[in-house]
Every structure is written in C-alpha cells, then in structure tokens.
N, C-alpha and C positions, 0 to 999 in steps of 0.2 A: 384340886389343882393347887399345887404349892406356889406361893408367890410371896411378895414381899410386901411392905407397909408404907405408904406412901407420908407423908406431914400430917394427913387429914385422918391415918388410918385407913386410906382403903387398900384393897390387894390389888398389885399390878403383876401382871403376866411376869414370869421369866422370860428375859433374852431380848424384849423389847426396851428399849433406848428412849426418852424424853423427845420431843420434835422440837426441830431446829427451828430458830426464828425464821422470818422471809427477808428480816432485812438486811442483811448477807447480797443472799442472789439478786437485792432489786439493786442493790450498788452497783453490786457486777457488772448487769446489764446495762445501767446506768453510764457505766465506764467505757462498756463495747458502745453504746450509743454514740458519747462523746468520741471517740478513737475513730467510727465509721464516720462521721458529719465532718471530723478535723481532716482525714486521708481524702474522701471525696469534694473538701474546701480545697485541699493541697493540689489534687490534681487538675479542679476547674481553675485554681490561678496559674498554673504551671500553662495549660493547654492556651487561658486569655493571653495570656506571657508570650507564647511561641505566635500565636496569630496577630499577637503587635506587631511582634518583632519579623515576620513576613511580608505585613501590611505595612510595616516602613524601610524594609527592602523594597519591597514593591515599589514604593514609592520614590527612592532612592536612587531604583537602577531606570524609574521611569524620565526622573527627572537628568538624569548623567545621559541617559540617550539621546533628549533632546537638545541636552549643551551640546556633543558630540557633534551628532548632523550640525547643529545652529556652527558650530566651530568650523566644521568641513565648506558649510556654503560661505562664510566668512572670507576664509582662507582661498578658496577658488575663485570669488569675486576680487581679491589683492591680488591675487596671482595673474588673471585676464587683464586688470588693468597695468599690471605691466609691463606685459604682451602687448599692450595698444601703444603705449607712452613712445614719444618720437624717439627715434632709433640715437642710441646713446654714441654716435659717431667722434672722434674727436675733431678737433680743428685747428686751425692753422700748421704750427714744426710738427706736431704730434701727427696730423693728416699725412703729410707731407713724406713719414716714415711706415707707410703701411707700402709692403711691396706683395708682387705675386704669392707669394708663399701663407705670409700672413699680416693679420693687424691688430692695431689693438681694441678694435670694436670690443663692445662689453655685450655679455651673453645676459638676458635679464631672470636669467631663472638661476645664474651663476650662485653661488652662496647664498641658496633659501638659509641655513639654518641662522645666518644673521639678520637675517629682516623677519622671522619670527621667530626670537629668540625668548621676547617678551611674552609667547603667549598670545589666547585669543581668549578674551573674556565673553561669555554669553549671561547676560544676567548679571547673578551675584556668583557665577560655577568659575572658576579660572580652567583656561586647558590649555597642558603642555603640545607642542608641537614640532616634531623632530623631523627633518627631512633626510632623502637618500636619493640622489640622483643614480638610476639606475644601470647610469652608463659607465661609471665608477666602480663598479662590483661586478663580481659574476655569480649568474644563478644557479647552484648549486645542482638539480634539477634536470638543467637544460645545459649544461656545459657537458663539454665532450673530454675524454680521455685523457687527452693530449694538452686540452687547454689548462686542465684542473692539474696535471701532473706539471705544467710550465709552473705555476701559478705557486704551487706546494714546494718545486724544485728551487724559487725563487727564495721564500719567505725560509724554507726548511735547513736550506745549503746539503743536503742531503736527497740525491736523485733519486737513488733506489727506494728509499723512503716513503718520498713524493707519489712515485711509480705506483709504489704497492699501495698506500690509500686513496690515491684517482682509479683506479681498479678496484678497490672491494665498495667505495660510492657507487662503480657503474652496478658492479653485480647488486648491491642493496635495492636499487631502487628499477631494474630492470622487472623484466615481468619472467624471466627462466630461472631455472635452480642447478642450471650451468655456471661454474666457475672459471675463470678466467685465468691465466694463470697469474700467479701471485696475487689471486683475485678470493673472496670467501664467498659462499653461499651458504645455509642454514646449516649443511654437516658440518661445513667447518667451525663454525658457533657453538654447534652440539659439542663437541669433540674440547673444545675450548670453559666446557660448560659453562656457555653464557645464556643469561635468562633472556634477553629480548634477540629474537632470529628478523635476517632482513625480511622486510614489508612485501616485495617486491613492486613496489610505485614510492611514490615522489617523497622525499622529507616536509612533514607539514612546519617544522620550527627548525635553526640553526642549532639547539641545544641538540638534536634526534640525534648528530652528527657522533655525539660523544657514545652510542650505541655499534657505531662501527666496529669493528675489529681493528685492534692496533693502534684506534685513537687514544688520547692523553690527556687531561683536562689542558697542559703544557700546550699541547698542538693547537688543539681546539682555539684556546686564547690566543694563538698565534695569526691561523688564520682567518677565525670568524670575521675581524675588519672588511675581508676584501669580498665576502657569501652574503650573497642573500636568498629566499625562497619566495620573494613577494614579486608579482606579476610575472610579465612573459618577455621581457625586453631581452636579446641577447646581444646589441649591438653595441659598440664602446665608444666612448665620449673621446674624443681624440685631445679636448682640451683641457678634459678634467680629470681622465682615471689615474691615477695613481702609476708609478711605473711599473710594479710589479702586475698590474692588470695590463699594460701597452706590452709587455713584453710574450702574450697570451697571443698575440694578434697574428696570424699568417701571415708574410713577410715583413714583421717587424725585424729589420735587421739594424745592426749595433749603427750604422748611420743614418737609417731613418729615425731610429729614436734618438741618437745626440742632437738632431735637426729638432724635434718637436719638443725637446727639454732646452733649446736653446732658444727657441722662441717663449716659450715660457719665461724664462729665465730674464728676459727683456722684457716682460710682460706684454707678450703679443701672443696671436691666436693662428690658427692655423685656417685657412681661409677655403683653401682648395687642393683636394686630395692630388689631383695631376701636378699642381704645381711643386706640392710636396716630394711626389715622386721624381720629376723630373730634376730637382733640385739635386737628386742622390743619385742620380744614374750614370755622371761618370761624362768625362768628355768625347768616349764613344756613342755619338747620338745617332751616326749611321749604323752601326752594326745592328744586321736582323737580331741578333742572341741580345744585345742590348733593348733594344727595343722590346721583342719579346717580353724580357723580364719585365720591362717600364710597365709593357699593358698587362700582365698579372699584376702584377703590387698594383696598380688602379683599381683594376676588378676585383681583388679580395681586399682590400678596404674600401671602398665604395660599397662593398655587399654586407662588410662588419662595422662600421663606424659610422660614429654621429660626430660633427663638429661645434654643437652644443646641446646643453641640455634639452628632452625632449622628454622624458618621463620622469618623474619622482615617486617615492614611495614615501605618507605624509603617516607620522605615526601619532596618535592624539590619544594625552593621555590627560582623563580629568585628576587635578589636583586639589591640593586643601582640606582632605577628608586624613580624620584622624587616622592611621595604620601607613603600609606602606602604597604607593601608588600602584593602580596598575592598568596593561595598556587596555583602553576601552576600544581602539576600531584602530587599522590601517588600511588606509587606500591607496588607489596607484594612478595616480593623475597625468594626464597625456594631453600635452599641447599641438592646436593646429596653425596651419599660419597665417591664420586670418586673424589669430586672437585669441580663439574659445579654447575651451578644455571640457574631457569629460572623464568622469569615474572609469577608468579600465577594468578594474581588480578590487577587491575588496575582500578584507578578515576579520 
C-alpha cells in the first residue's frame, strides 16, 4: 500500500484526514445549552409576567366592583332620604302664588346631577356619578314612528329627513326583513355595501345608531342628547323634559306647551294635568266638541306623563386609575311614594 510519512516516520493510509479535536463540538453544545436554559428562562418570566399581570386585574376589577355596588348602595340610601325629608313646600307670598295649574313646590329628585356632582367615595376608590332622569329623554327602543320622527323633525329642521331615519330605526330593530317605505332592511344595506346589516331587536348602546343607514356622525351628535337605551320608562316628565321631547307628546298643542314653558319660566311647576288642560280649552266650556277634546288631551297625558321625576338612569364610573376612565355599571333606579326605591334595570 502506498502511503505517506508521518513526523515519526510511520505510513498513513491515503485519503485519510488527521482527527479533529472534540473541543470544537463540546463548546457548541455548550452554546445550544446556554441558548435552550436562557429561551426557557425567557419564557418562564414572560408566562410569571402575564400571570401577575392577570392576578392584579383580578384584583383590580375585584376591587372597582365592590366600590361600585359600595357607591350604588351609597347613592340610593342619599337618594331615600330625600324622599323622606319634609316636603320642600314654600311659605308665606311665595305660598300664596301657587294656583290650580301649578306651583312652585320643589321635585327632590329635580337636579341629581348637582347633589352628586362630587362623587361617591368608597374607601380610598372615588366614583364618578352621572344622572338621567328618564322622563327627559326618549328610548330609542321603545319610541314609536311618529314620536322619533317629531323629535328628529325638531332637532333636524328637516321632515323628510327626520321621516326617513325614524323609519329605518323602526325597521333595524323590528323583528321582519320588510321594509318600510323609505324605510332599509338588510338589502338595502347589501346594495349600499355596508358591513353591519340591522339586528333585527333593540340597540344595546346609542353609539349602534351610527350603523343606521343615512345616519352622520353630524346627526348622531345632534340628536344623541335627547336617546337613551337604558330601562323601560316611556313616559315624559312634564316638568323637566326638554322642549324638543314635550313637543313628542300627543296633544301637545302650540298652547298647551306656551302654558308649561310659561310656568317654567316663573319657576313653577305643573301641578295637575286637568287643570293644565282646562286652562287651554278655550272659553267654550259647554260645547260637546270642546269638552271632547278637554277629556282626550287628559287621557293621553295622564297615560304619557309624569309630573316629577320618578326614574333615573345612575351611571357610575370608578376614577383615579392611570388611563382613560371607563363606565363600570348603570342602573335604573325607581322611586315609590312611601320613600324606598329599587334597582329596575341594570348594565
């Protein structure tokens, strides 16, 4: 065999190579060691990391619950005793100018959003707390065709306008995929290629509105003020709502509302729906057709109207935490007239 000479003189094969040291591959491995021990470090602090940070959510959203309730029983305990507190009557000249129509007795549930305006503290947690008397709004939901298109007609100065989005609300939230005219249902959405088609049931937020057809962020901010989706109230605060909601009302005619903005406006209150009525009915007191009318305009505000506040919608929102806030609960609180109140509604 031919071969070659090694330093010592011996003969090594052809074609065979010297052998590589080992201490090469034990670094290597050395190296993957190091690499698998630092990636599986990396992921056990990554995983301890995420289960902190769950563990003081947890914590976080346990403790904002119980400010919450602590804030709701708070709030409803202030709220009953001013329900109890002697009736805030005035007295002597001021007595003296309450007449049948109205007076100026004070409603005590009048201007929650000033008597907590400060907030309810529980603890060391603050909680914001915004009120809505429900009889100042209408729900979105539960209002009808007619009221919503009044309502739109008011704020909008544009009827046909009004018309066509109180129509495609009724078709959105109805339970058919009949269209209405000037009204949409899911073709007309397709057609429009819009990505969200009606629900067929209720709006769960006022923002869903802007999924309408035809609405505008413009509108929306127009009329959101006067909507809400929260509880089941649909009758109208005759002392407090807004005029654009009186003007919603079945026989609100342009003299019974100059009457109830005129009591206002002297800071008196409306006392009693007959006397209201009878106030506007006109020096014909015998005529059947006068009278007629008198007992409708009773009956449909007697069956839609409240003459003080009787439900509120309480929105509680915990503050003080780094970020922006946000709401933790609304409830719909309903006075009786003995005093008490209890939870209606809840989100």
């Amino acid at each position: 065999m031919t071969g070659s000479r090694t330093a010592r003189g011996h003969a090594r094969p052809v074609g065979l190579r010297p052998r590589r040291p080992r201490r090469g591959l034990a670094l290597l491995a050395a190296l993957w060691l190091v690499v698998m021990i630092t990636t599986a470090g990396l992921q056990f602090a990554a995983v301890s990391r995420d289960r902190r940070f769950l563990a003081l959510s947890a914590v976080d959203r346990g403790r904002d619950h119980v400010a919450l309730e602590g804030a709701l029983a708070i709030v409803q305990a202030r709220l009953e005793s001013e329900l109890r507190a002697p009736s805030r009557m005035p007295s002597g000249r001021a007595a003296r100018r309450r007449s049948a129509v109205g007076s100026t007795r004070v409603d005590p549930w009048r201007a929650l959003d000033a008597q907590l305006g400060d907030g309810v503290r529980v603890g060391e947690v603050l909680v914001a707390v915004r009120s809505t008397d429900l009889g100042t709004v209408l729900n979105v939901n539960l209002a009808g065709e007619r009221e919503l298109g009044l309502l739109f007609g008011t704020l909008l100065r544009d009827d046909l306008l009004a018309d066509r989005l109180a129509r495609r609300i009724a078709d959105w939230r109805d339970a058919d995929t009949l269209s209405r005219p000037n009204g949409a249902e899911a073709a007309e959405y397709r057609r429009a290629l819009r990505s969200a088609l009606p629900t067929n049931g209720p709006f769960r937020a006022l923002d869903d509105l802007r999924d309408v057809l035809g609405m505008t962020p413009e509108i929306l901010a127009t009329i959101r003020p006067f909507l809400t989706v929260d509880g089941a109230n649909v009758r109208v605060n005759l002392n407090a709502a807004p005029e654009p909601i009186l003007r919603t009302l079945p026989g609100m005619s342009p003299p019974v509302l100059a009457t109830i903005l005129a009591l206002r406006s002297a800071g008196r209150r409306v006392e009693s729906i007959p006397a209201l009525a009878g106030g506007t009915r006109g020096p014909q007191r015998g005529d059947d057709a006068a009278n007629g009318a008198y007992q409708a305009l009773v009956r449909d505000l007697t069956e839609r109207t409240l003459l003080e506040t009787r439900e509120v919608a309480l929105e509680f929102t915990v503050v003080g935490e780094p970020g922006p806030p946000t709401t933790g609960m609304v409830v719909v609180l309903r006075r009786f007239d003995d005093g008490t109140t209890d939870v209606r509604w809840r989100r």
